[in-house]
C-alpha positions in Angstrom: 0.0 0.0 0.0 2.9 2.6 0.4 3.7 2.3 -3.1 0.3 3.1 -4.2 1.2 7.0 -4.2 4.3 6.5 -6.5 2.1 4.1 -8.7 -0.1 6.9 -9.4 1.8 9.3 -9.6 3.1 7.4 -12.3 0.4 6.7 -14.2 -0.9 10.7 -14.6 2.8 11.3 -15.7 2.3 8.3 -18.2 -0.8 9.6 -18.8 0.3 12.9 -19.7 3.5 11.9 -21.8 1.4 9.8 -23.8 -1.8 12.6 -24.6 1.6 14.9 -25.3 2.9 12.4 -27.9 -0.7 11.9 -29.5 -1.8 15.6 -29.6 -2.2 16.9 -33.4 -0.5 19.9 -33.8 -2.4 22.5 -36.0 -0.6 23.7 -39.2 0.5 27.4 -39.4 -1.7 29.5 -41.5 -0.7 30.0 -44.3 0.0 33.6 -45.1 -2.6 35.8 -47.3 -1.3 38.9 -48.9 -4.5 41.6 -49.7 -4.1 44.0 -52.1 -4.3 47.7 -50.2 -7.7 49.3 -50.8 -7.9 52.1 -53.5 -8.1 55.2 -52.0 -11.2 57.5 -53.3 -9.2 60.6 -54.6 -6.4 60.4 -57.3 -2.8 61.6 -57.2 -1.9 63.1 -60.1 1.5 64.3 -60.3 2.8 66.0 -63.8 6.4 65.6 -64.9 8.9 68.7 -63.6 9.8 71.0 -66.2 13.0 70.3 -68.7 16.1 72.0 -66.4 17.0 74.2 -70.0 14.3 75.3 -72.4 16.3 75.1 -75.7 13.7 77.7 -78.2 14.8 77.4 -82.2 13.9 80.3 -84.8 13.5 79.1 -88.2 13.2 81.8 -91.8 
C-alpha cells in the first residue's frame, strides 16, 4: 500500500506523456497577402519641367 502514491503518480505522468505524444499539432496558416484598398481621390503628379528650355527660330 505505500507504493500506491508512487504508482499513481506514475500513471498521470504516463498519462500525460502519452496525450503529449498523440496531440495533433495545428498547421500554421498560411499567409494571405491583400491588395491595399484604392483610396477615393487620385494623385496626379505631372512631370517637372526640362532644367534648360532650348527655343529654335527658323526663316
Amino acid at each position: 500500500m505505500k507504493y500506491l502514491p508512487l504508482i499513481a503518480i506514475a500513471c498521470a505522468l504516463a498519462a500525460c506523456e502519452y496525450k503529449h505524444e498523440t496531440t495533433v499539432q495545428p498547421t500554421p496558416a498560411t499567409a494571405v497577402v491583400t491588395p491595399a484598398p484604392v483610396a477615393s481621390t487620385a494623385v496626379v503628379t505631372t512631370p517637372a519641367p526640362p532644367a534648360t528650355s532650348t527655343t529654335i527660330y527658323t526663316r
